[in-house]
C-alpha positions in Angstrom: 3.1 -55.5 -91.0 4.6 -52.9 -88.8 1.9 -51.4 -86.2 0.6 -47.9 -88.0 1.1 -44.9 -85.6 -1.6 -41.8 -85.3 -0.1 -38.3 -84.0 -2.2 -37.2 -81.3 -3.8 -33.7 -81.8 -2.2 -30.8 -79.4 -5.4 -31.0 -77.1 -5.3 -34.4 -76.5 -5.5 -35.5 -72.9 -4.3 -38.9 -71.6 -7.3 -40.9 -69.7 -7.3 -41.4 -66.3 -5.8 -45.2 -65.2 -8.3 -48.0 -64.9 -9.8 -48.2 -61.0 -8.6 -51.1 -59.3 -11.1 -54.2 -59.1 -11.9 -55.7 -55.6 -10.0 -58.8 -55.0 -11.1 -61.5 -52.4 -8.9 -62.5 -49.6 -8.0 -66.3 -51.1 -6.8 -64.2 -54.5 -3.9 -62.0 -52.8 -1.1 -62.5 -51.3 -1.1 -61.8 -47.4 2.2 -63.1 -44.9 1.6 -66.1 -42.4 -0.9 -64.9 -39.2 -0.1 -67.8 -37.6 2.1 -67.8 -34.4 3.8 -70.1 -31.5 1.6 -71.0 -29.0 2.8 -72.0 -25.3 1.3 -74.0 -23.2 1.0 -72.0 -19.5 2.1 -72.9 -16.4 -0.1 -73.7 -13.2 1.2 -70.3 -11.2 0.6 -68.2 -14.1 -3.4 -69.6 -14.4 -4.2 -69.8 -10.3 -4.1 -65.9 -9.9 -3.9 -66.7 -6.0 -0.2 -68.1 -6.1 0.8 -64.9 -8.4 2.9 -63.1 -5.9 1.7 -59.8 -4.7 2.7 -56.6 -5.8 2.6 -53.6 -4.1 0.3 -51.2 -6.4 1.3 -47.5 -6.9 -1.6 -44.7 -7.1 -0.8 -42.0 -8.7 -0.3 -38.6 -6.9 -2.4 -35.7 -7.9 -1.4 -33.1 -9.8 -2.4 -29.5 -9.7 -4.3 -28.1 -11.6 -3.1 -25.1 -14.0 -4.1 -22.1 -14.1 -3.4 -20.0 -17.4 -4.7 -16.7 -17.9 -5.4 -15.5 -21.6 -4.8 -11.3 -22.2 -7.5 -10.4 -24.6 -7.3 -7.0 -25.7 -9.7 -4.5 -25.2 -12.4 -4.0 -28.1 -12.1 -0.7 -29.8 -14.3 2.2 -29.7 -17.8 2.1 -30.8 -17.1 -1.7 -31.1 -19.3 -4.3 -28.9 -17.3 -7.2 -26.9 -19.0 -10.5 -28.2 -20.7 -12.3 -25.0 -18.4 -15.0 -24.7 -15.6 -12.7 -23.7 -15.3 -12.6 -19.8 -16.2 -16.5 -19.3 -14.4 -19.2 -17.6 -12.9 -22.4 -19.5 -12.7 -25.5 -18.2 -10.6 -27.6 -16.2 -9.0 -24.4 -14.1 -8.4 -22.3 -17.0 -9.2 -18.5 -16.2 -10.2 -15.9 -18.5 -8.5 -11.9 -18.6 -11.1 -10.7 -17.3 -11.1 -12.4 -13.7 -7.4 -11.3 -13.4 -8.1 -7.8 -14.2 -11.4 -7.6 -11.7 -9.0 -9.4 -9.2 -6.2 -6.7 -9.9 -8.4 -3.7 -9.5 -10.3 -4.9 -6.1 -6.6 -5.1 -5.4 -5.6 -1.8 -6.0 -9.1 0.2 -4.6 -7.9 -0.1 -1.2 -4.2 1.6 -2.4 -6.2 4.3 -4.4 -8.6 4.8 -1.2 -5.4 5.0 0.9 -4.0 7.7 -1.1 -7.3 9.8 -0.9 -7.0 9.4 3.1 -3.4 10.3 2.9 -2.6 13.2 4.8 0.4 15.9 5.4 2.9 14.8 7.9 5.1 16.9 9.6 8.6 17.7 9.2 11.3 16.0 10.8 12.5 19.2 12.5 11.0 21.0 15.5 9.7 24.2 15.1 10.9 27.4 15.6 14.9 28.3 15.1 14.6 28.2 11.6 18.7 29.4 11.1 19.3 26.7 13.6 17.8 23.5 12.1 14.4 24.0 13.0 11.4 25.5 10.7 9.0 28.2 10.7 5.2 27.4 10.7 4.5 30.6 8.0 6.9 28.4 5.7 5.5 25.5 6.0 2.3 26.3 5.8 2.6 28.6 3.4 -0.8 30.3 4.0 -1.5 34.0 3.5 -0.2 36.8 6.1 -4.0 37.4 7.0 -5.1 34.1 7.2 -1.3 33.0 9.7 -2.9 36.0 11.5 -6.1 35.2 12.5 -5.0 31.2 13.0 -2.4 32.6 15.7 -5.0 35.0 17.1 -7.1 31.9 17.6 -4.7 29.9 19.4 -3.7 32.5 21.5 -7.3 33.0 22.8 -7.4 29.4 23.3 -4.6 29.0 25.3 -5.5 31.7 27.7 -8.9 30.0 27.7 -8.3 26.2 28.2 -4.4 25.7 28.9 -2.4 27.5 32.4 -0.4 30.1 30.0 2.1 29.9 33.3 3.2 26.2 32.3 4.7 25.3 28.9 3.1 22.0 26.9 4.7 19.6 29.1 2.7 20.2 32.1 -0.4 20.7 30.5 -3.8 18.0 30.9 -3.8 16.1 27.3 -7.5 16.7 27.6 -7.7 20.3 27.4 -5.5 20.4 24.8 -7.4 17.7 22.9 -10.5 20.4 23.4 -8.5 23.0 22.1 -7.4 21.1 19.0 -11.2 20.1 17.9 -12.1 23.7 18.2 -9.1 25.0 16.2 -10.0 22.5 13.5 -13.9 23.4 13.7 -12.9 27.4 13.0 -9.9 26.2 10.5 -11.2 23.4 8.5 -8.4 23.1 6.4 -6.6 21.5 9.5 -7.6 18.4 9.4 -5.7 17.4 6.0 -2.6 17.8 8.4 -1.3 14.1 10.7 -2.8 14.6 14.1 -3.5 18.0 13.4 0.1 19.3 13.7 0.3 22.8 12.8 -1.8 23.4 15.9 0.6 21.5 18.3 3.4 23.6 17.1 1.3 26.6 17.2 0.1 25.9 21.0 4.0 25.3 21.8 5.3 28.4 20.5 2.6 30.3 22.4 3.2 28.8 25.9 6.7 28.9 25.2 6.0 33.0 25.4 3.7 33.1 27.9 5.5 30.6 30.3 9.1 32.6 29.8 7.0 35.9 30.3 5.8 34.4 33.8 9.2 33.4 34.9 10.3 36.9 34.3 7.5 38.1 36.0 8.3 36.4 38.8 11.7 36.8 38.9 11.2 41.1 38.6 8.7 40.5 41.7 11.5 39.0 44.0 14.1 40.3 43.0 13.9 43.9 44.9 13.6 42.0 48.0 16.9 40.7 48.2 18.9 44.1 48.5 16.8 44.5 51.4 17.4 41.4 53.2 20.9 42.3 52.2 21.1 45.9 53.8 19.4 44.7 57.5 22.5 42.3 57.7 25.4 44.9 56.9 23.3 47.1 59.3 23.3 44.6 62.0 27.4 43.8 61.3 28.0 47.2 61.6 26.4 47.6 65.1 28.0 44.9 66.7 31.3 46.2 65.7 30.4 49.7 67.2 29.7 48.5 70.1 32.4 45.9 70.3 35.1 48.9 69.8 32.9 51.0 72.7 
């Protein structure tokens, strides 16, 4: 009798395979576990005949540093707390590298506040022949270059020898003459070694020392046609006589 078949409905689902029984160890089929054994020698067993080796330690290494950027958290937003820690085993967080960047860069910011204006590489005075003018430079206002030279020149006359140009001045006095330029003229001391009032004190005793040497040159000079006329006068007698 041929086996009757039954179409299966369109929902029909196939059951899931039968789960697999537990076997014991006797009922499956497992390769041979047994292997060749040797019998050892009398070196191999005494460990005090083994011949010695020379045993390597192993060198160091340094340890690795790896530093995470972590962006910053936006506004209004908290940073959780674990943000700013150190990991483990040499590992270092953002933020040590940016407090270790900006303790690095204080002193250059702090260096740029103490910066001050140098002086040009020229000399002054002879502006049309490679020098500069102070009024240029400084660039202050006519009344204010006024009273600054005004200053200097009563200082000069007060603690320099207006007869003598920088050179042969005492470094003291004109030390003394700086601090009390800069104490009337604060701005001053925002310039290197107070420069403008070097050049100022030069110009000045470059005037008054020139004006001396004139001086004294006007004061001797009548004296020489003198000196001059007493020996013609004197050549002239002798020859009179001589013809007598």
């Amino acid at each position: 009798m041929p086996p009757s078949s039954v179409a299966a409905p369109v929902w029909y689902e196939p059951a899931p395979p039968p789960t697999p029984q537990p076997l014991l160890a006797s009922e499956t089929d497992m390769p041979d576990m047994s292997f060749h054994v040797e019998p050892l020698s009398l070196q191999e067993v005494d460990m005090s005949k083994r011949p010695a080796t020379p045993t390597r330690t192993p060198k160091p290494l340094p340890a690795r540093t790896i530093t995470f950027d972590i962006l910053p958290p936006p506004a209004g937003h908290l940073a959780p707390d674990h943000v700013g820690t150190t990991v483990e085993r040499g590992f270092t967080t953002s933020s040590d590298s940016d407090s270790t960047s900006s303790s690095e860069s204080e002193p250059e910011s702090l260096d740029d506040a103490g910066m001050k204006i140098a002086k040009p590489p020229r000399e002054v005075g002879h502006p049309g022949r490679g020098g500069y003018s102070l009024e240029q430079v400084l660039d202050w206002t006519p009344r204010h270059m006024s009273e600054f030279k005004k200053l200097i020149n009563k200082l000069v006359a007060e603690c320099l020898d207006p007869t003598r140009s920088v050179s042969g001045q005492s470094l003291h006095q004109i030390a003394l003459l700086r601090d009390k330029a800069v104490n009337k003229f604060p701005e001053l001391d925002q310039y290197e070694n107070v420069w403008p009032v070097t050049d100022a004190i030069k110009q000045r005793l470059k005037y008054t020392s020139s004006k001396a040497r004139k001086h004294a040159h006007d004061a001797v000079a009548p004296e020489a046609p003198k000196r001059k006329s007493g020996k013609s006068g004197k050549k002239l007698r002798s020859r009179l006589l001589q013809s007598d």
